[in-house]
C-alpha positions in Angstrom: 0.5 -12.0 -8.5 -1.0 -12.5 -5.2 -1.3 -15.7 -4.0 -3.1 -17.3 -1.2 0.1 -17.8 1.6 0.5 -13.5 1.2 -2.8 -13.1 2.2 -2.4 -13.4 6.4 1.2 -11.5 5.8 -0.8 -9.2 3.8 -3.5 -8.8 6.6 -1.0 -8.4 9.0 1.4 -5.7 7.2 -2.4 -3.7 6.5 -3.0 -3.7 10.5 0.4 -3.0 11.6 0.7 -0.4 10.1 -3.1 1.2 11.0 -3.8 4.2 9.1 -7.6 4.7 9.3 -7.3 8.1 10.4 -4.9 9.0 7.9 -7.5 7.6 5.2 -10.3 9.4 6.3 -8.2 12.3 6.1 -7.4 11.6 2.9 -11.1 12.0 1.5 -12.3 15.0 -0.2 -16.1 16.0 -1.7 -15.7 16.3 -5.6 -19.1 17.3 -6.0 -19.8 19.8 -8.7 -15.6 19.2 -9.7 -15.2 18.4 -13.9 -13.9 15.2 -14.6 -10.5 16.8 -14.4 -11.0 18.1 -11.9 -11.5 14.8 -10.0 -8.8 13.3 -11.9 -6.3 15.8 -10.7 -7.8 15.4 -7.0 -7.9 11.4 -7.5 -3.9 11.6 -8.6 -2.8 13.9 -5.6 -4.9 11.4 -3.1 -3.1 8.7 -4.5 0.4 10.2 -4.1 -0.2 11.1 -0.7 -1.9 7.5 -0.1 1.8 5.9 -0.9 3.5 8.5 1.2 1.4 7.8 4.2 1.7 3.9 3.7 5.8 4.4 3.1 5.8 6.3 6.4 4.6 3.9 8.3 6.1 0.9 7.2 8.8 2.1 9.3 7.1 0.6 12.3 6.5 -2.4 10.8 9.6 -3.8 9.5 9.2 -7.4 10.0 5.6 -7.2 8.6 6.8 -6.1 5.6 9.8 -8.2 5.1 8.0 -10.9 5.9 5.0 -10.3 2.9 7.7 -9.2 1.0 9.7 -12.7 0.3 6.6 -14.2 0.3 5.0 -11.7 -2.4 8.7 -11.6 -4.8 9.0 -15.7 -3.7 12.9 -14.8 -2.3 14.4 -15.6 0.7 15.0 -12.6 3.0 18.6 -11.8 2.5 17.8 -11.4 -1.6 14.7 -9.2 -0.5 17.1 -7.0 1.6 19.9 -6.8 -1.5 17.1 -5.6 -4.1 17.6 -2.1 -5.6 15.8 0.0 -3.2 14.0 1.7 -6.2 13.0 -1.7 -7.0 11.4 -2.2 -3.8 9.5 0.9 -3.6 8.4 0.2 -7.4 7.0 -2.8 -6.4 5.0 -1.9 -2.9 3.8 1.6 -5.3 2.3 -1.0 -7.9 0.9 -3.1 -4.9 -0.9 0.3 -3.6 -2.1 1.6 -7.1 -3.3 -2.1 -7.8 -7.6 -2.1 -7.7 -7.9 -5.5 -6.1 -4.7 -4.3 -3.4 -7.2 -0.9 -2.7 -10.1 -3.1 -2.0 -8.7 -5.4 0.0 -7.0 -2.4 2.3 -10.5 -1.0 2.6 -11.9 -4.1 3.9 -9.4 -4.7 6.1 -9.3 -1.3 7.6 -13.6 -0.5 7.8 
C-alpha cells in the first residue's frame, strides 16, 4: 500500500526520472481497432511503459532507493539485499497499479 510519507519520494522518483517525451511516444490511435485489437496494443504499451521507466531509473538511484524503503518499510541495506527479481516484481506492480498510472500522469501533464 501507499501511504502518505511515499508520496513526496514518490513525486520526486516520477520527476527525476522525466519521461514525457517517451510517453507521448508511447500513444497510438486505436480507432476502428476490435477490442483485441486494443488489448493486444494496450499490453505491448504497457511492456514498453516498464522498460522505459526501468531505463531510467538508472539516473536516479537515490530517488528510488529512497521511495523504495519507504514503500517496502526496510531500512536501505535490506532494500539493497532483496532478490533483484523481487525488486523489479514489485516497481512492475507499482507501474501496472491504476491509482500508480494516474498519479504519474498527473505528475508528468
Amino acid at each position: 500500500m501507499l501511504k502518505g510519507k511515499c508520496f513526496f519520494p514518490l513525486l520526486k522518483l516520477i520527476k527525476k526520472i522525466d519521461f514525457k517525451e517517451e510517453l507521448k511516444n508511447l500513444s497510438v490511435d486505436a480507432t476502428g481497432k476490435t477490442d483485441a485489437e486494443k488489448k493486444e496494443l494496450s499490453n505491448g504499451k504497457g511492456v514498453d511503459l516498464i522498460f522505459i521507466i526501468v531505463e531510467k531509473l538508472v539516473g536516479a538511484e537515490k530517488e528510488t532507493w529512497d521511495f523504495m524503503t519507504l514503500y517496502l518499510e526496510k531500512d536501505i541495506e535490506e532494500v539493497k539485499e532483496m532478490d533483484i527479481f523481487e525488486i523489479a516484481e514489485i516497481i512492475a506492480a507499482l507501474i501496472k497499479d491504476e491509482r500508480v498510472k494516474k498519479l504519474f500522469q498527473t505528475a508528468i501533464a
